[in-house]
N, CA and C atoms as an extended XYZ file, in Angstrom:
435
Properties=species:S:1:pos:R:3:atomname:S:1:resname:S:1:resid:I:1 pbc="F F F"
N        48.849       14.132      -17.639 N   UNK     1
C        48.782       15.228      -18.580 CA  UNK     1
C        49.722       16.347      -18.117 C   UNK     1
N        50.172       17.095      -19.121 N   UNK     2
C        51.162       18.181      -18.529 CA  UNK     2
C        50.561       19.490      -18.685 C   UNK     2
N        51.251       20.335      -18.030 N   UNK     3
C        50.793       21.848      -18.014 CA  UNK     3
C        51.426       22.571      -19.491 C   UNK     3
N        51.107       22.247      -20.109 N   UNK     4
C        51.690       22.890      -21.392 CA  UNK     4
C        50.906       23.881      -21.837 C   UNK     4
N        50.472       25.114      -22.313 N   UNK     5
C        49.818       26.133      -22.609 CA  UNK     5
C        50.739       26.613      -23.557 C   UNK     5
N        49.469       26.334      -24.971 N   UNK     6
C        49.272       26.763      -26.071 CA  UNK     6
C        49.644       28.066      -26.570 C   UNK     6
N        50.364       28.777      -27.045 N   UNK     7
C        50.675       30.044      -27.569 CA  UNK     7
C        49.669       30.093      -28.390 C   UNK     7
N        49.157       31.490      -28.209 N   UNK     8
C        47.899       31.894      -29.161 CA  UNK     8
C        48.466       32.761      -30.199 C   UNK     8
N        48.035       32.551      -31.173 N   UNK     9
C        48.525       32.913      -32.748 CA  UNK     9
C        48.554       34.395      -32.840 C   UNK     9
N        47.912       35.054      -31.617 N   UNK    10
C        47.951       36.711      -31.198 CA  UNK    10
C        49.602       37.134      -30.944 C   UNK    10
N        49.932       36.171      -30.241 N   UNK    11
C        51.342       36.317      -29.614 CA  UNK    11
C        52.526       36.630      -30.375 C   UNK    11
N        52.222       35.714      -31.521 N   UNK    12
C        53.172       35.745      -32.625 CA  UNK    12
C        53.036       36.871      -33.540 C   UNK    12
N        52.066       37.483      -33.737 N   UNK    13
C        52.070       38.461      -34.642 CA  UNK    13
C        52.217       39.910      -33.806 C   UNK    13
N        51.649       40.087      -32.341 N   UNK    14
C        52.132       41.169      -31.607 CA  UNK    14
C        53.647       40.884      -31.618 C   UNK    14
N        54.445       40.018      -31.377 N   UNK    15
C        55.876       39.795      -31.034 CA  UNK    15
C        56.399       40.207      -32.499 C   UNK    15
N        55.738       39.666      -33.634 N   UNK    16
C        56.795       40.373      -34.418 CA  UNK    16
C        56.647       41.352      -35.083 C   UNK    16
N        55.640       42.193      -35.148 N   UNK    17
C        55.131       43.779      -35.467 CA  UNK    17
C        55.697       44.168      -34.941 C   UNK    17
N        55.650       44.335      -33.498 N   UNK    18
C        56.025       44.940      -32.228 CA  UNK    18
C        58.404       44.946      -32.567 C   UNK    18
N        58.639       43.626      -33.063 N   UNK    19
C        59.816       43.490      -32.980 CA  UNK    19
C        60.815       44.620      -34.136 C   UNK    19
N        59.453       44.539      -35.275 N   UNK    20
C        59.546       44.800      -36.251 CA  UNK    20
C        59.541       47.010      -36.095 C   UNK    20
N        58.769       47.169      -35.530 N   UNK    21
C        58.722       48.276      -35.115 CA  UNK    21
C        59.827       48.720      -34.027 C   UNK    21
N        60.243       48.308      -33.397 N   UNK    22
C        61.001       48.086      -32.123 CA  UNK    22
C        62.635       48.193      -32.403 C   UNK    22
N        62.838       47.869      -34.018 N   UNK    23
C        64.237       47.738      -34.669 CA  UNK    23
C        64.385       49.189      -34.640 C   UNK    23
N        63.423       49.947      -35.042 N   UNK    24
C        63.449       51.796      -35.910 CA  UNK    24
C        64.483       52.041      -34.653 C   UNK    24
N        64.156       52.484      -33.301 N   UNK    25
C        64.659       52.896      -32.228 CA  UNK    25
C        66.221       52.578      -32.315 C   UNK    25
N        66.582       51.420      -32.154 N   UNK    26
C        67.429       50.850      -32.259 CA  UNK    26
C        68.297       51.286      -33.362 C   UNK    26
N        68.027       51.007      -34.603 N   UNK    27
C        69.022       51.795      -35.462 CA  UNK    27
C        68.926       53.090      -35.401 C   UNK    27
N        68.166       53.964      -35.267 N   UNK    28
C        68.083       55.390      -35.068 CA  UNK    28
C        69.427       55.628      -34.186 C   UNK    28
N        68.757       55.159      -32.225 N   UNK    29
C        69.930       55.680      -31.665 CA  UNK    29
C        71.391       55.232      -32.667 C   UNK    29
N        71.386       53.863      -32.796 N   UNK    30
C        72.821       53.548      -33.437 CA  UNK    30
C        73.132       54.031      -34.701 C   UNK    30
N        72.858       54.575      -35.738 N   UNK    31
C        73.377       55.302      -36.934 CA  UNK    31
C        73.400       56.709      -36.308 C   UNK    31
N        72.326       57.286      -35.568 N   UNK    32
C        73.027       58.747      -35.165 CA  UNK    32
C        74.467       58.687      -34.280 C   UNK    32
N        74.569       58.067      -33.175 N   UNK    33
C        75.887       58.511      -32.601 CA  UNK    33
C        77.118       57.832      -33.708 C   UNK    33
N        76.201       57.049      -34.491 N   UNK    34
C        77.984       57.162      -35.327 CA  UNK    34
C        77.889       58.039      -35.843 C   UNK    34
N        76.582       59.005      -35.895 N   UNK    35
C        76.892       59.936      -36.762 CA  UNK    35
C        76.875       60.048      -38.660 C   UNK    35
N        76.152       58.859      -39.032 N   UNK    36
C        76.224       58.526      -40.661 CA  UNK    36
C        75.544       58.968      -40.555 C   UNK    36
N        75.897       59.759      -42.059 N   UNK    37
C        75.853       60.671      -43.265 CA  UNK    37
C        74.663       60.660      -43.914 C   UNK    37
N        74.330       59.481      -44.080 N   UNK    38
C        72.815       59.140      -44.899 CA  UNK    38
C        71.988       59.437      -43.796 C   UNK    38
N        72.010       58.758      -42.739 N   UNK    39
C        70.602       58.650      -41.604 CA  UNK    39
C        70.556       60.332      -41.130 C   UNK    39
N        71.495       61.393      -41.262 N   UNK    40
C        71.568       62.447      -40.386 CA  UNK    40
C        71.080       63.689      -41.850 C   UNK    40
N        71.485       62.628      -42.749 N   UNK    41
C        71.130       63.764      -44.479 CA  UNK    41
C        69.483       64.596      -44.265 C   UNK    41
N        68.573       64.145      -43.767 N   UNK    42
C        67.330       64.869      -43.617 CA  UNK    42
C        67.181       66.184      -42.866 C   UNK    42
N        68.299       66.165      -41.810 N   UNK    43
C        67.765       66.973      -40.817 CA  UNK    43
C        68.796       68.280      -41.035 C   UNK    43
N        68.114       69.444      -40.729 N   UNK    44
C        69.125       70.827      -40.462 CA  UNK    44
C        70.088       70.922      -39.977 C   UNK    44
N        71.256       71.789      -40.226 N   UNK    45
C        72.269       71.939      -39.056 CA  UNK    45
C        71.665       72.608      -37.756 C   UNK    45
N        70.513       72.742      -37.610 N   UNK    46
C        70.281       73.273      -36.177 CA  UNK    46
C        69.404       72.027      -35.242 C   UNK    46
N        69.174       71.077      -36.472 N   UNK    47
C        68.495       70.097      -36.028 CA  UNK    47
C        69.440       69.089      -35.387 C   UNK    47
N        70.196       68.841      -36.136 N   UNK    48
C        71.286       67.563      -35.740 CA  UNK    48
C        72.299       68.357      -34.864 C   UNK    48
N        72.540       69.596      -34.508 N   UNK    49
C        73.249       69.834      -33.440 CA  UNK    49
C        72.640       69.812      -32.350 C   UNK    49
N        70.932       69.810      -32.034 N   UNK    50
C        70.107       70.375      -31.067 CA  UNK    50
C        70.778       68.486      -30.459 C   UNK    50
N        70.123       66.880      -32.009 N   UNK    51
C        70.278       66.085      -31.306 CA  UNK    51
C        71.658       65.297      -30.813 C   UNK    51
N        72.846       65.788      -31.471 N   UNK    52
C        74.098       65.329      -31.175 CA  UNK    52
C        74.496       65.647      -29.979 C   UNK    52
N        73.969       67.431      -29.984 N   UNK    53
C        74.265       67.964      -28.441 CA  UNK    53
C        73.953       67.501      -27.153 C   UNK    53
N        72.731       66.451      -27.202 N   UNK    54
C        72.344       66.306      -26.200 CA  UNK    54
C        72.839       66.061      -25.164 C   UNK    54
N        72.792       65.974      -23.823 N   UNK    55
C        73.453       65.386      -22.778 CA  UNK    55
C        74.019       63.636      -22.760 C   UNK    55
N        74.914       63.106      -22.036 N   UNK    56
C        74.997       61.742      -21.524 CA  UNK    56
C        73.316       61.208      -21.074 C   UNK    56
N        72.894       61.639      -20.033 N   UNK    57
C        72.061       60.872      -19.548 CA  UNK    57
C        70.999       61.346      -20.346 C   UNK    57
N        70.635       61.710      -21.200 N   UNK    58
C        69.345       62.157      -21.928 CA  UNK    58
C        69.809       60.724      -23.687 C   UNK    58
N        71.225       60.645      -23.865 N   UNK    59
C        71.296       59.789      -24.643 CA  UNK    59
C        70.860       58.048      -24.044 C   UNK    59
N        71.310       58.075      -22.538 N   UNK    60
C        71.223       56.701      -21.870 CA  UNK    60
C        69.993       56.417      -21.782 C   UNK    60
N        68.816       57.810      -21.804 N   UNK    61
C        67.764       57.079      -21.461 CA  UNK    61
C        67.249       56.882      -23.243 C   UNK    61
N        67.361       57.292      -24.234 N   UNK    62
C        67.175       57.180      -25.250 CA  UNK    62
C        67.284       55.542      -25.788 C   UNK    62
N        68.511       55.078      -25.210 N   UNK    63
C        69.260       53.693      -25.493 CA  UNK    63
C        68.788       52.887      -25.104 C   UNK    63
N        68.328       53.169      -23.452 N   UNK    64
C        67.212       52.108      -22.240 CA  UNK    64
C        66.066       51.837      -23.129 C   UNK    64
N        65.220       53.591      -23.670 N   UNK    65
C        64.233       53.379      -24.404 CA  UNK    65
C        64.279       52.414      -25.182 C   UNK    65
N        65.273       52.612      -26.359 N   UNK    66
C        65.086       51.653      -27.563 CA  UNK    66
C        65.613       50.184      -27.965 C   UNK    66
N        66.449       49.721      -27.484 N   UNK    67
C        67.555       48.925      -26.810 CA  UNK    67
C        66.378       47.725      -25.889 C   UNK    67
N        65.655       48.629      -24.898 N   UNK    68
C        64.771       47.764      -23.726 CA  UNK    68
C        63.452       46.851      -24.561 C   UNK    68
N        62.904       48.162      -25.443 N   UNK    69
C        61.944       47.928      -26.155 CA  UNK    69
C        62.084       46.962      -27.100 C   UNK    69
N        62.975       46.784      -28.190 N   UNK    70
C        63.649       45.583      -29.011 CA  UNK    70
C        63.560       44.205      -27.953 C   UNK    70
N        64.352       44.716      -26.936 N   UNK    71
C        64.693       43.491      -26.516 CA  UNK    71
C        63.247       42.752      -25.671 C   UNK    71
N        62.781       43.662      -25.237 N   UNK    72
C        61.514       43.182      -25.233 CA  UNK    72
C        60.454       42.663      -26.228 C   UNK    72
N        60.759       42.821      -27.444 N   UNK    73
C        59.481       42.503      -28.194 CA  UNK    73
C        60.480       41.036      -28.663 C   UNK    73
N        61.562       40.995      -28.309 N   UNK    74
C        62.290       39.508      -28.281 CA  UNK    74
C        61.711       38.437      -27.289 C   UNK    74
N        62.083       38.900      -26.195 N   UNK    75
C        61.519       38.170      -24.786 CA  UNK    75
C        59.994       37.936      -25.757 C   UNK    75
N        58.877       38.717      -25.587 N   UNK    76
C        57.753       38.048      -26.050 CA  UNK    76
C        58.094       37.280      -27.105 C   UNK    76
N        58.748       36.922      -28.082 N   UNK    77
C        58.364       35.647      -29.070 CA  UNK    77
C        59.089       34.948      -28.634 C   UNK    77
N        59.914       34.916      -27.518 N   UNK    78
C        60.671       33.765      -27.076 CA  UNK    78
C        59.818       33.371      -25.534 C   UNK    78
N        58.546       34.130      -25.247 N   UNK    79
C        57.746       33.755      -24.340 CA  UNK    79
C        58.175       33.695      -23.370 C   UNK    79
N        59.294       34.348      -22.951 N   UNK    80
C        60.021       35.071      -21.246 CA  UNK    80
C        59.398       36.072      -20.556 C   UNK    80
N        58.715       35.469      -19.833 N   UNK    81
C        58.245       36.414      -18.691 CA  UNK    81
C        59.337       37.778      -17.924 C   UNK    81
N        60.061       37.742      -18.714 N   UNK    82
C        61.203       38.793      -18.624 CA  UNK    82
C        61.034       40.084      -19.639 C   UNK    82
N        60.219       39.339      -20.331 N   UNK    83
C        60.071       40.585      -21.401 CA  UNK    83
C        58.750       41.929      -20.591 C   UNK    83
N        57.486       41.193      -19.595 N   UNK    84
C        57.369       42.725      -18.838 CA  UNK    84
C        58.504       43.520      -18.168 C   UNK    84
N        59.423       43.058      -17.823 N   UNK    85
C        60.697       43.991      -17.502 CA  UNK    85
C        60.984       44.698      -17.977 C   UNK    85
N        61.610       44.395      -19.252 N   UNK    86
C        62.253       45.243      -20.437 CA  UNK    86
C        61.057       45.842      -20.964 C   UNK    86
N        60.259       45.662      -21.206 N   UNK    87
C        59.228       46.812      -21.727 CA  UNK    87
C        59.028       48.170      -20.337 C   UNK    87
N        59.328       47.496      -19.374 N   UNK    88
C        58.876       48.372      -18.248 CA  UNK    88
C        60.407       49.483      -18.122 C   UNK    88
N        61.583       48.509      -18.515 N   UNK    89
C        62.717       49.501      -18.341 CA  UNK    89
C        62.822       50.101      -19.785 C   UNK    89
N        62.512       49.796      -20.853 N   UNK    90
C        62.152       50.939      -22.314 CA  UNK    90
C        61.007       51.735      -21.426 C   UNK    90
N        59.949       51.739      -20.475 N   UNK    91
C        59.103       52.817      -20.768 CA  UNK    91
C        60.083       53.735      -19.668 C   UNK    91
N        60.861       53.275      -19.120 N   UNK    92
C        61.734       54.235      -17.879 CA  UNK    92
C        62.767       54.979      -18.855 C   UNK    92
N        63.144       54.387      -20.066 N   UNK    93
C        63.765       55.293      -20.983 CA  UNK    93
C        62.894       56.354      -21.740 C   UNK    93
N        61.716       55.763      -21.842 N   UNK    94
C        61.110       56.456      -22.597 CA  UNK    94
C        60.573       58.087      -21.639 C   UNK    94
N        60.020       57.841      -20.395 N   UNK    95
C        59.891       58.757      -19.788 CA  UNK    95
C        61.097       60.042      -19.482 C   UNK    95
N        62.541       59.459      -19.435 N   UNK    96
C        63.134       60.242      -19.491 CA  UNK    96
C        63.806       61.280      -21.053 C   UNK    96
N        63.584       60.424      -22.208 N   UNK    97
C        63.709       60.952      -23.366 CA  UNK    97
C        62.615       61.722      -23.833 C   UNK    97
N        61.068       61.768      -22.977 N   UNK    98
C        60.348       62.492      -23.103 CA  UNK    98
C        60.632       63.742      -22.172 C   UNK    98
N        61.142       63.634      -20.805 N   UNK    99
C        61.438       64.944      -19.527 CA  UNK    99
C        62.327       65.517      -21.150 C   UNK    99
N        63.633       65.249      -21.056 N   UNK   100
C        64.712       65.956      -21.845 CA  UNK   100
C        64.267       66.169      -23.323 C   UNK   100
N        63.221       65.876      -23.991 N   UNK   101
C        62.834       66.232      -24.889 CA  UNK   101
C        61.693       67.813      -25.033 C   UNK   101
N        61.062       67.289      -24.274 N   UNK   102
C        59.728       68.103      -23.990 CA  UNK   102
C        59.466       68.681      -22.918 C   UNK   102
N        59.914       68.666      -21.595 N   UNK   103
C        59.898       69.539      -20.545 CA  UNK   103
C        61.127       70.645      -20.351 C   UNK   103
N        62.372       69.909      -20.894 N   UNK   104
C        63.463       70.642      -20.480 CA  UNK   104
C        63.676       71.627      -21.623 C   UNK   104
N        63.930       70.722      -22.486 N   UNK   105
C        63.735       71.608      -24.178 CA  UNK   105
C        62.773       71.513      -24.899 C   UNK   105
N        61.962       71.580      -24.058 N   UNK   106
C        60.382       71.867      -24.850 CA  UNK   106
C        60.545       72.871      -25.914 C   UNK   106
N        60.493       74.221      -25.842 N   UNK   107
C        60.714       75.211      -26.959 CA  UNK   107
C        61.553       74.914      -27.442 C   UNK   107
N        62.535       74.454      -27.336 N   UNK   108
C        63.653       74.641      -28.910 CA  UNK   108
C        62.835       73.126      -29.276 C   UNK   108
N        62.260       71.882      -29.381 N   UNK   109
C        62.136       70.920      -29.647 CA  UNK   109
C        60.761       71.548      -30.289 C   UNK   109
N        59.650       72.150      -30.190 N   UNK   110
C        58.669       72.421      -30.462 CA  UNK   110
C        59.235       73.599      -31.631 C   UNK   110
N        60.098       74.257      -31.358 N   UNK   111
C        60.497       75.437      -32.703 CA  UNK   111
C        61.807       74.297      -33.677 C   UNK   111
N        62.152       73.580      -33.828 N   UNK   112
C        63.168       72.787      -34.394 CA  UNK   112
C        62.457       71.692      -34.860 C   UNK   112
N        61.360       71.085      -34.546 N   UNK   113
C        60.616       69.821      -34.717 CA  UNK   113
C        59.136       69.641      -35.436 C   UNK   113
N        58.349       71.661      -34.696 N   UNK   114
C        57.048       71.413      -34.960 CA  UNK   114
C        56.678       70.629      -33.601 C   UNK   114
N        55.153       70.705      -34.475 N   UNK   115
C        54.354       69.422      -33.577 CA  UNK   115
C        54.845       68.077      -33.552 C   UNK   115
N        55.746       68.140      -34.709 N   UNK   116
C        55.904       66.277      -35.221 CA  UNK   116
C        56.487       65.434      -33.860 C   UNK   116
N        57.500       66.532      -33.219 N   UNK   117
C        57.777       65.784      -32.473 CA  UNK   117
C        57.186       64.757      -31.342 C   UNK   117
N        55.882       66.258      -30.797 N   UNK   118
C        55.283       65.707      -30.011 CA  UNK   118
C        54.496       64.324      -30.396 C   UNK   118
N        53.936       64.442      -31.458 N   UNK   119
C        53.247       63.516      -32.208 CA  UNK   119
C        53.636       62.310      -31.870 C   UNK   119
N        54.974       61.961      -32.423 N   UNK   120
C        55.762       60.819      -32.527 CA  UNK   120
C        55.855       59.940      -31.110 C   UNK   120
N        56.214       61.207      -30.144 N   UNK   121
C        56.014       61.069      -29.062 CA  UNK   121
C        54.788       60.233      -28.109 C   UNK   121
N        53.849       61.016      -28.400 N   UNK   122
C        52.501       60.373      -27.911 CA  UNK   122
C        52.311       59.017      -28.782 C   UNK   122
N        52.220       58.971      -29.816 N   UNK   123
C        52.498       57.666      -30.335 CA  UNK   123
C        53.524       56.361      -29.771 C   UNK   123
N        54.457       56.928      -29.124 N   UNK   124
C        55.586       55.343      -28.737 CA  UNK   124
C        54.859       55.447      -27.760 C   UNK   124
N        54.483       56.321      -26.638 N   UNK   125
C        54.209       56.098      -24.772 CA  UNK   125
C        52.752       55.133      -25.660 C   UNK   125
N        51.633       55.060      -26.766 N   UNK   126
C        50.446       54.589      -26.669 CA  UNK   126
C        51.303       53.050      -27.006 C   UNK   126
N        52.252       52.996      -27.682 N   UNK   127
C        52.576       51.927      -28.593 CA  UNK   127
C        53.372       50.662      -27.147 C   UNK   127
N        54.166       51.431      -26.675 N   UNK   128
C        54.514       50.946      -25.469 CA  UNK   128
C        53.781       50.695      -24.151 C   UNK   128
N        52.816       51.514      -23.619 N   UNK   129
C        52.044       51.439      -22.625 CA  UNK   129
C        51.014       49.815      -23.381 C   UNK   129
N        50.777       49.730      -24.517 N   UNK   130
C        49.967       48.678      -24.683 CA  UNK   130
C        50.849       47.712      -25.276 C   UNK   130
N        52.156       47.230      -25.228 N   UNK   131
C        52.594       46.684      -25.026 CA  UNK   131
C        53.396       45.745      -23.845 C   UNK   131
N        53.135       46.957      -22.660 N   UNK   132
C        53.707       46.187      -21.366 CA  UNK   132
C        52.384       45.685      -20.699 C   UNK   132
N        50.853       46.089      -21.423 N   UNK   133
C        49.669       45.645      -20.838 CA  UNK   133
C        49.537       44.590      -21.393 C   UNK   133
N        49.899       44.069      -22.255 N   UNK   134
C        49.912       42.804      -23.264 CA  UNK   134
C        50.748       41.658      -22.910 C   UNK   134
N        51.774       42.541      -22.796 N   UNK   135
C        53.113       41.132      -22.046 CA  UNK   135
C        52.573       41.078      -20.482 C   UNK   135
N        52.083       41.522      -19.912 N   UNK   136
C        51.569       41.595      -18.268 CA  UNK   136
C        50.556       40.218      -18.245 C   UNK   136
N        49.384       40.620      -19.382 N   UNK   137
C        48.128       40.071      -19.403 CA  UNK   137
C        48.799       38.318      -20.066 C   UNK   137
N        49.700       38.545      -21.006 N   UNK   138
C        50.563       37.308      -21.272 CA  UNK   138
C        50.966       36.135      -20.447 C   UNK   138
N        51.525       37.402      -19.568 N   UNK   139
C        51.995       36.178      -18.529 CA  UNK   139
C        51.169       35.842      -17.109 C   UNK   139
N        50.137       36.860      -17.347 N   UNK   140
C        49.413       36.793      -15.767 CA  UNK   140
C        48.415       35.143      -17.010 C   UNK   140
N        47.932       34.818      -17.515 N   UNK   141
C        47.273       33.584      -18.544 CA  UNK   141
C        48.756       32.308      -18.787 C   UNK   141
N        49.972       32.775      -18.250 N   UNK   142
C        51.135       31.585      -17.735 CA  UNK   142
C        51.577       30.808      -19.379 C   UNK   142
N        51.688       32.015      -20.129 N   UNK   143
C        51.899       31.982      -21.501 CA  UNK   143
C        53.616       32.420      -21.522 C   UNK   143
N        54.004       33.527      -20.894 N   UNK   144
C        54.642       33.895      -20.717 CA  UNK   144
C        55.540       33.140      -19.304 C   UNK   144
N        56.434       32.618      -19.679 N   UNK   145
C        56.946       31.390      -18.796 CA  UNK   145
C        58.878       32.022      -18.421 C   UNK   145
């Protein structure tokens, strides 16, 4: 008999919600630095200069964030135990797009954003933190191969 272990029908639908959600990031960072017209049409001129302005490394960790996270909710439906990585290096983006969001420019992000920002915020660290507990628990059950 072989060691073959069954993918549970959980897997497939966290992997592609998760993938499915996981795209937003991804085109976000990529339609803002090109800078289109449509994706940037919502926001103020004090808004889209606060986010164009940002620094290099406050954009890199933005990219790690969203970029890691995608590619992680890939790894899980392709059942790579590589995908706790990349969720773990999206939450190392994510921590730093939260410092440069909310510690450094906390007030102008809180007077330019509102609460929403924070909101949004606490929402990816819940959305992500239970996603790298999921791909962990995945592969610690040898699902994740």
């Amino acid at each position: 008999m072989t060691d073959v272990v069954k993918t549970p029908w959980h897997l497939w639908v966290v992997g592609v919600v998760s993938l499915l959600i996981n795209a937003f990031p991804v085109a976000d960072f990529t339609l803002t630095n090109m800078q289109n017209e449509f994706w940037l049409s919502p926001l103020t001129a004090a808004q889209r200069s606060f986010i164009l302005g940002a620094p290099l490394w406050a954009d890199a960790f933005w990219a790690l964030g969203g970029f890691g996270a995608f590619i992680g909710s890939l790894l899980l439906l392709m059942r790579s135990r590589h995908a706790v990585t990349a969720f773990i290096l999206s939450i190392i983006g994510l921590a730093g797009s939260t410092l440069y969001q909310h510690v450094l420019q906390g007030e102008t992000t809180r007077e330019l954003f509102q609460n929403v920002a924070l909101y949004v915020t606490l929402t990816i660290w819940v959305i992500m933190l239970a996603l790298l507990f999921y791909a962990r628990a995945m592969k610690a059950e040898g699902i994740l191969r």
